[in-house]
Backbone as CSV, one residue per row, in Angstrom:
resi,resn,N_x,N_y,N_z,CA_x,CA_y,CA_z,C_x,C_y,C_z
1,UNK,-7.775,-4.101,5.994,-6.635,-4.003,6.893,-6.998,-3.118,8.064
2,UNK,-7.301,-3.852,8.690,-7.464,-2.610,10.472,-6.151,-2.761,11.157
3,UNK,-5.513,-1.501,11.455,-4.037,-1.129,12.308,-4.544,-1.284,13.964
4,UNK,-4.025,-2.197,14.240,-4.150,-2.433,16.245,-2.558,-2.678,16.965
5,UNK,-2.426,-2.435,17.767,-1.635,-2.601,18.742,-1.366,-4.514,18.760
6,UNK,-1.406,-4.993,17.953,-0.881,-6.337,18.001,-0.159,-7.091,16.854
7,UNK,0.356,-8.323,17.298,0.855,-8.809,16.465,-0.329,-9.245,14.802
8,UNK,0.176,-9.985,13.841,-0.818,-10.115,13.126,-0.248,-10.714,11.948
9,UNK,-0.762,-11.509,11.486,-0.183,-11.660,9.867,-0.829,-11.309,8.745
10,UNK,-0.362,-10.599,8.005,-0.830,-10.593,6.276,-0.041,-10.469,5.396
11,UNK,-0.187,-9.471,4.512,0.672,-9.573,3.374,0.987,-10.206,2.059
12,UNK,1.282,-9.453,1.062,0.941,-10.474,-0.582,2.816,-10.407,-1.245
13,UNK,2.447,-11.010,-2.011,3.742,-11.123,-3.089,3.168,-10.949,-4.375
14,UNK,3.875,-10.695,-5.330,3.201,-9.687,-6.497,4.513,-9.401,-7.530
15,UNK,4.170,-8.312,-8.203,4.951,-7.921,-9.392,5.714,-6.771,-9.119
16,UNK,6.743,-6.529,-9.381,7.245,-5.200,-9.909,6.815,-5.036,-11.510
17,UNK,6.382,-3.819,-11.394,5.812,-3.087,-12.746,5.934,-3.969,-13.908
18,UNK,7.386,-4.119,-14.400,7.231,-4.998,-15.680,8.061,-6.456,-14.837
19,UNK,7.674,-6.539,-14.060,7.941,-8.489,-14.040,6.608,-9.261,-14.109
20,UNK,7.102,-10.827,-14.166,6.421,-11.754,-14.400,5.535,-11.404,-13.598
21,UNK,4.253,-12.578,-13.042,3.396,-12.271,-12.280,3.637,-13.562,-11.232
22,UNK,3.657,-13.507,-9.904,3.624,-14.472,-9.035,2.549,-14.198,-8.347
23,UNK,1.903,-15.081,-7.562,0.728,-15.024,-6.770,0.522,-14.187,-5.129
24,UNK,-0.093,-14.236,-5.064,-0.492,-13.406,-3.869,-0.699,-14.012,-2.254
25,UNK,0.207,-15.189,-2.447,0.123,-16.394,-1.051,1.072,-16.378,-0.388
26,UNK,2.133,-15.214,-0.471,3.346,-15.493,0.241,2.610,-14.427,1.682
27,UNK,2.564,-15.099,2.958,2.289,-14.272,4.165,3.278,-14.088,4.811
28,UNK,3.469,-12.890,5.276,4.447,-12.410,5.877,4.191,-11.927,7.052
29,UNK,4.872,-12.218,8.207,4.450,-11.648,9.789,4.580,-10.159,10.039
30,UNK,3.703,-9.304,10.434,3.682,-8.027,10.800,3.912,-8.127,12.107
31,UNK,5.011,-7.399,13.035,5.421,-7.003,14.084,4.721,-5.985,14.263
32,UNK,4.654,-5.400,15.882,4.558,-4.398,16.109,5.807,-3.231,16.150
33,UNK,6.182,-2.308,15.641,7.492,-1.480,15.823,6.457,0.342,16.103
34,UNK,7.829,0.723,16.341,7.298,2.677,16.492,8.161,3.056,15.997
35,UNK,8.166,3.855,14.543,8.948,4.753,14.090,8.178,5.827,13.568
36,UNK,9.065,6.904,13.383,8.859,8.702,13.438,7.931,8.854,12.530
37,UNK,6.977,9.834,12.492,6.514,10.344,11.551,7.380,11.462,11.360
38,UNK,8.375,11.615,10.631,9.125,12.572,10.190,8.297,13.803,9.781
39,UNK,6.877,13.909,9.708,6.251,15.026,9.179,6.014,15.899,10.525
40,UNK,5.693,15.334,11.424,5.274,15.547,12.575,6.285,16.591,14.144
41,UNK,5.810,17.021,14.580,6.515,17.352,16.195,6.828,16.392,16.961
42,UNK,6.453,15.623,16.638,5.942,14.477,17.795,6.726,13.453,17.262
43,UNK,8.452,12.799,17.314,8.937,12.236,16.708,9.297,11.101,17.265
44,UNK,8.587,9.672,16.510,9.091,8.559,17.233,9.407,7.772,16.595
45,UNK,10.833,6.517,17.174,11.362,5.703,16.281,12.604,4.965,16.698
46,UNK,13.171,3.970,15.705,14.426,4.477,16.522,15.122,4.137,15.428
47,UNK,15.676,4.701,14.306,16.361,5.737,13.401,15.815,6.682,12.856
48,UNK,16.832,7.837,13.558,16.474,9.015,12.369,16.682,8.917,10.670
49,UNK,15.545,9.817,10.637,15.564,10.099,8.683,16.551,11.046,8.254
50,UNK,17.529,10.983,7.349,18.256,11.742,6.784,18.042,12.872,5.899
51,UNK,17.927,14.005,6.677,17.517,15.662,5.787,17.209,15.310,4.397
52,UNK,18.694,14.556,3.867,18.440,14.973,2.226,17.506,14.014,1.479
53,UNK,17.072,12.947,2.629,16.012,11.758,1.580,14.587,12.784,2.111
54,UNK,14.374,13.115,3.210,13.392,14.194,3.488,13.140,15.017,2.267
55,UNK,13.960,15.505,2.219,13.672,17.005,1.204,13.874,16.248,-0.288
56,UNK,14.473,14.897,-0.200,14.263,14.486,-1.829,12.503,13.998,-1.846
57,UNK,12.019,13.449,-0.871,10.413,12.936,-0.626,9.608,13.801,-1.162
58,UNK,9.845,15.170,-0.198,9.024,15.811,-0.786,9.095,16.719,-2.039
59,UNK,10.341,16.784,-2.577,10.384,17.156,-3.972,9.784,15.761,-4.972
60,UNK,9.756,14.919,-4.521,8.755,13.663,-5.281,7.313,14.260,-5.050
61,UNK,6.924,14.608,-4.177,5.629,14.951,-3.955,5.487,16.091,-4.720
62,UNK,6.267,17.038,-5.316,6.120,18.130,-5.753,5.665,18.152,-7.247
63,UNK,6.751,16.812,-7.727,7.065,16.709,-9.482,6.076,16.262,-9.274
64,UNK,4.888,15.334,-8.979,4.022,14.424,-9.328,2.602,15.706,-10.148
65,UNK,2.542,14.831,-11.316,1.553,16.024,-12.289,-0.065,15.138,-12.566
66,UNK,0.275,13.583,-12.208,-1.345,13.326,-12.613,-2.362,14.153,-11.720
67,UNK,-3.423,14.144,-12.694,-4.879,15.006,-12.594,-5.459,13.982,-11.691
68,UNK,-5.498,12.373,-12.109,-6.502,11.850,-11.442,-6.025,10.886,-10.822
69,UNK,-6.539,9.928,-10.027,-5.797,8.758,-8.814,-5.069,8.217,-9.411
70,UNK,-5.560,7.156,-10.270,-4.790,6.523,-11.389,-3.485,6.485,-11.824
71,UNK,-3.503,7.982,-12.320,-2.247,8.894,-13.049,-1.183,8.669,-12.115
72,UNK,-1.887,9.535,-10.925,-0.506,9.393,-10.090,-0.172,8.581,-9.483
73,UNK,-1.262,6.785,-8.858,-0.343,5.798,-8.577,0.481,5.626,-9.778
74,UNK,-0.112,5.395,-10.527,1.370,4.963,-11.996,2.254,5.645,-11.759
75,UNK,2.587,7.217,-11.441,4.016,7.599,-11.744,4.552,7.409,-10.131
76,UNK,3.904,7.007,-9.027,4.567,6.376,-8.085,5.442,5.288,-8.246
77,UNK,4.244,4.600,-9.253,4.933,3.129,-9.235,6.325,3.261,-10.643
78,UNK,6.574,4.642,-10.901,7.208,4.338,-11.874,8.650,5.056,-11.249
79,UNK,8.665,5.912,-10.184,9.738,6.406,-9.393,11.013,5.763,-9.820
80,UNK,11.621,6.548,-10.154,13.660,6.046,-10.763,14.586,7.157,-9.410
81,UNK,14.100,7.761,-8.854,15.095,8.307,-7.707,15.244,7.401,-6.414
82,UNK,16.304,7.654,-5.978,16.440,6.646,-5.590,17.586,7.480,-3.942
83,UNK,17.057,6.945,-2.518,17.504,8.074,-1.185,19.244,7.727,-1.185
84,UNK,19.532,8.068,-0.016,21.128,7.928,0.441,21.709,6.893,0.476
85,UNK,20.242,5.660,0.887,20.968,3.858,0.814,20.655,3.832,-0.942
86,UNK,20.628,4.374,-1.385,20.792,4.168,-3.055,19.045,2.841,-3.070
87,UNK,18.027,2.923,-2.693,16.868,2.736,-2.306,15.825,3.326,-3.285
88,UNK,15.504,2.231,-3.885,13.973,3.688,-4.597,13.089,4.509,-3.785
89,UNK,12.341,5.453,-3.522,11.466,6.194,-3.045,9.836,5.205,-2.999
90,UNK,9.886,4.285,-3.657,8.395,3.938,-3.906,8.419,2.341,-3.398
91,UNK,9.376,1.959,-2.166,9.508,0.798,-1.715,9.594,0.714,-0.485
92,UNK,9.643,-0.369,0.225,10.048,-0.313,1.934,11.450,-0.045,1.692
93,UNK,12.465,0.307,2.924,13.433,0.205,2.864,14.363,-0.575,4.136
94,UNK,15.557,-0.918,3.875,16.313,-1.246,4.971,16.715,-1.250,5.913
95,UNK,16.970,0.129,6.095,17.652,0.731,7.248,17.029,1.555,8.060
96,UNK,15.935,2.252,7.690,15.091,3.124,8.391,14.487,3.345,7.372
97,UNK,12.724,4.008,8.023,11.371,4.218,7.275,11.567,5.258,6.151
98,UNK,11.032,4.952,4.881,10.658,5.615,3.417,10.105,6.707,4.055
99,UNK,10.406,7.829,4.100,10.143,9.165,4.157,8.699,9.300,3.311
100,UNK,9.090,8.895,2.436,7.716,8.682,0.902,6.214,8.528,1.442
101,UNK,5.956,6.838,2.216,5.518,6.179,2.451,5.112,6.609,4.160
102,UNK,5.896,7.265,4.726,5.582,8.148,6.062,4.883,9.361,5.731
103,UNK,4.921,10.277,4.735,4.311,10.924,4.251,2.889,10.850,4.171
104,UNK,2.597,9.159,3.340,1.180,8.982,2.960,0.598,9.197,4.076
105,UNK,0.897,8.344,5.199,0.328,8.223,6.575,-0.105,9.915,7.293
106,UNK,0.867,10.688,6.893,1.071,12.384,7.686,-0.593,13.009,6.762
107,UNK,-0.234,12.940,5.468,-1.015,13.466,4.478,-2.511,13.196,4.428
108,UNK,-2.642,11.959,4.597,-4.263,11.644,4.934,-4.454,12.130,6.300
109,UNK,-3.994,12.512,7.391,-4.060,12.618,9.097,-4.462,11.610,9.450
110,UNK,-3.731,10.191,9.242,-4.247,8.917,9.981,-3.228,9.363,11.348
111,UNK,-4.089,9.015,12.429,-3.511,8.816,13.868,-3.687,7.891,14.599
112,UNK,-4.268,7.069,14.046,-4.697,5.791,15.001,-3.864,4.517,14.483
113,UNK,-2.698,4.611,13.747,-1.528,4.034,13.915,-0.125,4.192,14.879
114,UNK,0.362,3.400,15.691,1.236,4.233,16.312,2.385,3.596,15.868
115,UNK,2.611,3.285,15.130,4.060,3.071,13.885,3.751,3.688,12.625
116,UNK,3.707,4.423,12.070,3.368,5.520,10.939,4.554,5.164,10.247
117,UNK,4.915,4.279,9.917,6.435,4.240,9.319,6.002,2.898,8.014
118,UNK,6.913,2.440,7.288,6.414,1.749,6.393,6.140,0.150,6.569
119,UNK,6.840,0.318,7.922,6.166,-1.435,8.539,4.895,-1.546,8.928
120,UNK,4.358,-0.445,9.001,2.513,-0.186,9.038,2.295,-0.664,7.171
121,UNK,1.260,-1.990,7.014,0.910,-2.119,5.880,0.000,-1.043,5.281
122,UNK,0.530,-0.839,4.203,0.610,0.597,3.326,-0.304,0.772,2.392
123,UNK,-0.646,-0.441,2.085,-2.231,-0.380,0.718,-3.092,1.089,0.638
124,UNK,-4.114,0.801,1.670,-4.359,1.692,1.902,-4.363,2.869,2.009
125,UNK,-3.118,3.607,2.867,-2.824,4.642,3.339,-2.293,5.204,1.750
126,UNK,-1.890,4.536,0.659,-1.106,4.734,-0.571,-2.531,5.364,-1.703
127,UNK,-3.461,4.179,-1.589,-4.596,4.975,-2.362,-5.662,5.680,-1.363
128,UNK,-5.227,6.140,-1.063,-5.929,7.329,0.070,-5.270,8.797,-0.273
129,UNK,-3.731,8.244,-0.045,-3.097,9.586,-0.447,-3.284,9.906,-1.870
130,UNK,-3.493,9.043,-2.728,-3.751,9.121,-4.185,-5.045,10.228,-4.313
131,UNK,-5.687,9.555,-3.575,-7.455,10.021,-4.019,-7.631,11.632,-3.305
132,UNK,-6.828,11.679,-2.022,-6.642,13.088,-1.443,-6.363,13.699,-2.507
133,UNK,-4.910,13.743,-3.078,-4.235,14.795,-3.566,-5.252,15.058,-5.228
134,UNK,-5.990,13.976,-5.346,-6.803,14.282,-6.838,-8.151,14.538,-6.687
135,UNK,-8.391,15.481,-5.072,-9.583,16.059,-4.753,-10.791,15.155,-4.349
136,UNK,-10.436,13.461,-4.829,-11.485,12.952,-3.935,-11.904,12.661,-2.420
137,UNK,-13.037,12.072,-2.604,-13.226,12.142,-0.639,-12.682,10.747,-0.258
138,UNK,-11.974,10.667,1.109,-11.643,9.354,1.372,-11.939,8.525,2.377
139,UNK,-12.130,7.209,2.723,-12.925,6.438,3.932,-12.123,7.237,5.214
140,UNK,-13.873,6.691,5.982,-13.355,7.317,7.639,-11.921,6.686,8.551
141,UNK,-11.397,5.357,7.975,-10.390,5.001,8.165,-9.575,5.036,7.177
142,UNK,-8.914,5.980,6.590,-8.109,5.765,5.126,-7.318,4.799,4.781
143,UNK,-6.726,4.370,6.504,-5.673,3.229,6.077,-6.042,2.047,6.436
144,UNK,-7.065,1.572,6.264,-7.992,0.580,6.679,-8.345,0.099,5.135
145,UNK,-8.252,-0.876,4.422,-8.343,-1.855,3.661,-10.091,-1.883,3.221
146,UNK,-10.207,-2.265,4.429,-11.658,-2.870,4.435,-12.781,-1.503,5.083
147,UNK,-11.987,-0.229,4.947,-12.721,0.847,5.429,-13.527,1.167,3.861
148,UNK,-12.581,1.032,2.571,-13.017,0.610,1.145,-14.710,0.164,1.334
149,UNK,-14.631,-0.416,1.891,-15.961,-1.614,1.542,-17.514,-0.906,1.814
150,UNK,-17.100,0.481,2.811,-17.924,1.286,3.282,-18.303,2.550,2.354
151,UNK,-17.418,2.871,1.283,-16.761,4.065,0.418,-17.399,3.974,-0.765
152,UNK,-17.967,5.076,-1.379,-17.662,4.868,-2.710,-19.156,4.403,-3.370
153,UNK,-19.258,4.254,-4.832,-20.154,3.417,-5.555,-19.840,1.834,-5.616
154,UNK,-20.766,0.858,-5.251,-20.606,-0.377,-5.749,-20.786,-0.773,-7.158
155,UNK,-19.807,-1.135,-7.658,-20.115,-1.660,-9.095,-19.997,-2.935,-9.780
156,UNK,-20.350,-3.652,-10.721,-20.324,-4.884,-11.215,-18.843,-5.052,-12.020
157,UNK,-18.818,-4.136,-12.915,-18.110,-4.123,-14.477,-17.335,-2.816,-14.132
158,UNK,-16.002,-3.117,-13.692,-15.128,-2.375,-13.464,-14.120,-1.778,-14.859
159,UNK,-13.880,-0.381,-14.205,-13.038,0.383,-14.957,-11.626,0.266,-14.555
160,UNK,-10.560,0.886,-15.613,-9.482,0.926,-15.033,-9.629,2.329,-14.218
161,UNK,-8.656,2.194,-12.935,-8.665,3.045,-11.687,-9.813,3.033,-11.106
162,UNK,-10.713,1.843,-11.023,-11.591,1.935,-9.782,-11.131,0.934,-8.922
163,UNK,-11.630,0.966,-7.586,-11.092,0.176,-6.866,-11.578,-1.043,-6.360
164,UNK,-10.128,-1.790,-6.290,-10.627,-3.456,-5.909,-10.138,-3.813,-4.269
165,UNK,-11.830,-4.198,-3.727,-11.208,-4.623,-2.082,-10.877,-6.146,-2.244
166,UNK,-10.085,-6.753,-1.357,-10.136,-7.922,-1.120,-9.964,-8.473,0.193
167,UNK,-10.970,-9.416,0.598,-11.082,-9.695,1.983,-9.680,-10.706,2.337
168,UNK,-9.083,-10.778,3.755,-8.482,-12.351,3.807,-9.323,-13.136,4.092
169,UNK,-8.433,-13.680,3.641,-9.490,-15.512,3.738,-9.949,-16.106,5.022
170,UNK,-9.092,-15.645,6.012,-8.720,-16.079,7.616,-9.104,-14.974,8.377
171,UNK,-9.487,-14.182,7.988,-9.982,-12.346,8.605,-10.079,-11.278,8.549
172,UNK,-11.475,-11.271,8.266,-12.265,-10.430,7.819,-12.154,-8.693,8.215
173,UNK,-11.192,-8.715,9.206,-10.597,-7.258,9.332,-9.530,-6.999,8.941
174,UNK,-8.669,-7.870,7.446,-7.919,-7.105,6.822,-7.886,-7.881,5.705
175,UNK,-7.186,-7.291,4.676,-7.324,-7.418,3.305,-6.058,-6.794,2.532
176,UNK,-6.294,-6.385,1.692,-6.044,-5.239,0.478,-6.655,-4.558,-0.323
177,UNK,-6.054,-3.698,-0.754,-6.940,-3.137,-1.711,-5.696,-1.699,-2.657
178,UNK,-6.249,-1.940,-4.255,-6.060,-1.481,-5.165,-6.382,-0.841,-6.090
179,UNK,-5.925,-0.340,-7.574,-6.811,0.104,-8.445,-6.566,-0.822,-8.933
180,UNK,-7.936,-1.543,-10.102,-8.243,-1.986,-11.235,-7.710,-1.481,-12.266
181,UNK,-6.401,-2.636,-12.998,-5.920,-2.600,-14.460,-6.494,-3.047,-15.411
182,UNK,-6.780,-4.614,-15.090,-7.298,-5.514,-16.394,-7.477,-6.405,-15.288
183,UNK,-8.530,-7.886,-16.222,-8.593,-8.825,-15.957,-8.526,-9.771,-16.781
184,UNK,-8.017,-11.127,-16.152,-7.484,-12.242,-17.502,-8.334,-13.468,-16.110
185,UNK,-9.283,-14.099,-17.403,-10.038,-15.026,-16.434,-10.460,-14.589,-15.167
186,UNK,-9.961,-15.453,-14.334,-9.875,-15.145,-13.015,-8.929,-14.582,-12.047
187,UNK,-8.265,-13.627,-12.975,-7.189,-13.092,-12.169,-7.010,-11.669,-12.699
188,UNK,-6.795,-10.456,-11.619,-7.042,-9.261,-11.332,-5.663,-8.923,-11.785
189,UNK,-5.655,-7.577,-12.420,-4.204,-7.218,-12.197,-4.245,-5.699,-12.105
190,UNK,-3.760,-5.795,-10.499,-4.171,-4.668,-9.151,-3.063,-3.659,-9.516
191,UNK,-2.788,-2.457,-9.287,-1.889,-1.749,-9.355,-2.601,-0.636,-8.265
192,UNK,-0.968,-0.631,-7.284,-1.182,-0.123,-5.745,-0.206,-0.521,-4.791
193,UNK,0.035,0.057,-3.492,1.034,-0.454,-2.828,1.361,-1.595,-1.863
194,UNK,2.199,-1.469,-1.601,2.684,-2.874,-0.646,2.258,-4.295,-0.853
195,UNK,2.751,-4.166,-2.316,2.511,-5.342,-3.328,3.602,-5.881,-4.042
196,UNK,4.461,-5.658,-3.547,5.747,-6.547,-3.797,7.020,-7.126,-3.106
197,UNK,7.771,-8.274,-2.333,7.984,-8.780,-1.726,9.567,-9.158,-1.606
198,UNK,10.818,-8.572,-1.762,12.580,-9.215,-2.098,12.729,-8.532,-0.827
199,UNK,13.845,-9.565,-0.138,14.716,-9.311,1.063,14.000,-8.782,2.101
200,UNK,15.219,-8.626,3.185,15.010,-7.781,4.589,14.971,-6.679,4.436
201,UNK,13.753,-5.672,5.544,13.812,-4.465,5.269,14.295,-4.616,6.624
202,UNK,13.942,-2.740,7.148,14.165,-2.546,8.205,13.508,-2.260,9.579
203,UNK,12.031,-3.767,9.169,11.239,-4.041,9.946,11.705,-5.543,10.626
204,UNK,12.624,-6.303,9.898,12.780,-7.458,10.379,12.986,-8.519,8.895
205,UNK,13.580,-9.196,9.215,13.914,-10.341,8.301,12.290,-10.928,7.528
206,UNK,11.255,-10.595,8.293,9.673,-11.170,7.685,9.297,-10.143,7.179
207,UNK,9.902,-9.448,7.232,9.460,-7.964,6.127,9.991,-8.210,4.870
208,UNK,9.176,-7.908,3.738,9.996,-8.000,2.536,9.821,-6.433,2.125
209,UNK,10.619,-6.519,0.339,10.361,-4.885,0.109,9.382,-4.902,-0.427
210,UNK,8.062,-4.670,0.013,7.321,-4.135,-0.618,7.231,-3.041,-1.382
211,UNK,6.646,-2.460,-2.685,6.491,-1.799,-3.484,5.092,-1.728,-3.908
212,UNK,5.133,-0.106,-4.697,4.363,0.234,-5.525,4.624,-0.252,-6.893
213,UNK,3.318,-0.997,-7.488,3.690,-1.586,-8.771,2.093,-2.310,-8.948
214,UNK,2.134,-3.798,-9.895,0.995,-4.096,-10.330,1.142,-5.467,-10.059
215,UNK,0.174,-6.146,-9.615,-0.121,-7.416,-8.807,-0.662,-8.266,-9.636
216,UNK,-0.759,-9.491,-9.453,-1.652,-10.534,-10.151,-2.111,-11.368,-8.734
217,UNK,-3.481,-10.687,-8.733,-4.193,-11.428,-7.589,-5.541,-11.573,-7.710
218,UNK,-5.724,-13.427,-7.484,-7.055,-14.166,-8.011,-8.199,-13.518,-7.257
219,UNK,-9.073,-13.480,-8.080,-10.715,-13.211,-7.477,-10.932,-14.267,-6.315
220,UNK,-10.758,-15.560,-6.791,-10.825,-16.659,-5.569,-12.182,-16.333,-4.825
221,UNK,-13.762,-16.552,-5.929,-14.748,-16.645,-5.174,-15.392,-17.772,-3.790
222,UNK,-14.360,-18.599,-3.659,-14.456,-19.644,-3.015,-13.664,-19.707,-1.655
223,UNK,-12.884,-18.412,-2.061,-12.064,-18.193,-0.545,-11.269,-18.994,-0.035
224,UNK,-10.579,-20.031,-1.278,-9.551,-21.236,-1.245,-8.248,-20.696,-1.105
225,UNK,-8.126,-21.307,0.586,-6.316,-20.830,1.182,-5.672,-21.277,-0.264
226,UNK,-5.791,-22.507,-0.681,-4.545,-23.099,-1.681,-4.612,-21.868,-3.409
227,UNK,-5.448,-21.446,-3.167,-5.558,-20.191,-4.511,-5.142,-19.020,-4.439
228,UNK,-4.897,-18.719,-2.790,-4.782,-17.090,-2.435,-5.243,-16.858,-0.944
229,UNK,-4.703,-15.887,-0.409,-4.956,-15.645,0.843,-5.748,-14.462,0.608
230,UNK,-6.324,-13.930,-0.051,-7.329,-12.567,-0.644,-8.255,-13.587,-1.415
231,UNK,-9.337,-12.993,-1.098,-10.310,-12.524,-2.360,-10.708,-11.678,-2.731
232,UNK,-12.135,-11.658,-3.730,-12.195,-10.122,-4.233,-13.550,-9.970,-3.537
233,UNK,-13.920,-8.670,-2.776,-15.065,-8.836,-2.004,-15.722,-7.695,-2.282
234,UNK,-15.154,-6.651,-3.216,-15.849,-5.845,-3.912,-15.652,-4.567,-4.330
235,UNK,-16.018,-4.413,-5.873,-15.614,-3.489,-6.778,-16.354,-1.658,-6.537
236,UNK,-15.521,-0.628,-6.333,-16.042,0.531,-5.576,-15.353,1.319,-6.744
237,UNK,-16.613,1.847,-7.119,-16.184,3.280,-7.834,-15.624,4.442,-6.680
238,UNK,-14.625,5.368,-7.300,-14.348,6.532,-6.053,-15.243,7.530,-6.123
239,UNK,-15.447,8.190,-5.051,-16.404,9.734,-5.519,-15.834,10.487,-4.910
């Protein structure tokens, strides 16, 4: 995933934690928008964030106790609080940008987004902030997808919590990318963000809610649109 000043399409459809599994072919149009980094001096957007989902964000950031990346995407993806639109913390939202998810962006010091808000696709920037806060080192673009591909140990025979890149099929400067749960045949099951897809947020009607949760998305060595708009382009231990 490379962040530019243009329009663009990507985007997957996926699981919430304990649902079924649907595939990873639903594309969704990314706009360009500018909203606040609420962490920041420098505030841009156009809705303000509400004090008390602020200060509930970062008391989420506070409770979080895993030791290692892993740990703590899971208890992201397992978040039960929920802001002022009665909204989980670990999703896009409706009405204005996840405080949560603006955070990740503040926390790694990505600046070379200029929408820092959660309509900036979030993969990335989500296991970046993971790997920060559990002392590892993270790519020179954190919120870059395919900055992954540069990072890390290459490996064959993956563990759970190492990470899986996946190229698009249509362009090669964006993707996704996750931790490694399991695998069944030919199909991955990713756990990581902006991997899940219901209603309008408050990027536009082609926005869905994405979430933190666990994906079912094909290896697709063949790079077949009709199988998946990802493939898997390669397995990275973290260091």
């Amino acid at each position: 995933m490379r962040i530019a000043r243009r329009t663009f399409l990507t985007g997957i459809a996926s699981t919430l934690l304990v649902s079924p599994a649907i595939a990873d072919d639903d594309r969704l149009e990314y706009r360009e928008y500018s909203f606040t980094d609420y962490f920041s001096p420098r505030l841009r957007g156009r809705y303000p964030v509400r004090p008390e989902d602020l200060k509930a964000a970062n008391g989420i950031v506070d409770s979080l106790k895993g030791k290692d990346c892993y740990s703590v995407m899971e208890e992201l993806s397992r978040i039960t609080e929920v802001g002022s639109t009665g909204e989980l913390f670990n999703m896009r939202w409706k009405t204005f940008a996840n405080p949560l998810i603006v955070r990740f962006f503040h926390d790694i010091g990505y600046k070379n987004t200029p929408y820092p808000g959660d309509c900036t696709p979030w993969c990335a920037a989500t296991l970046s902030w993971c790997l920060k806060r559990t002392g590892k080192r993270v790519p020179s673009d954190p919120a870059s997808s395919q900055s992954y591909l540069r990072y890390g140990t290459r490996i064959t025979e993956p563990q759970q919590g190492d990470i899986c890149v996946f190229g698009d099929v249509g362009d090669r400067a964006h993707g996704h990318v996750g931790l490694f749960v399991s695998r069944s045949g030919d199909t991955l099951s990713i756990l990581g963000g902006n991997q899940v897809g219901v209603s309008e947020t408050n990027c536009g009607p082609s926005f869905r809610k994405s979430k933190i949760g666990i994906a079912q998305i094909p290896i697709n060595p063949k790079k077949d649109r009709k199988v998946g708009i990802h493939y898997l382009a390669a397995y990275v231990r973290p260091v």
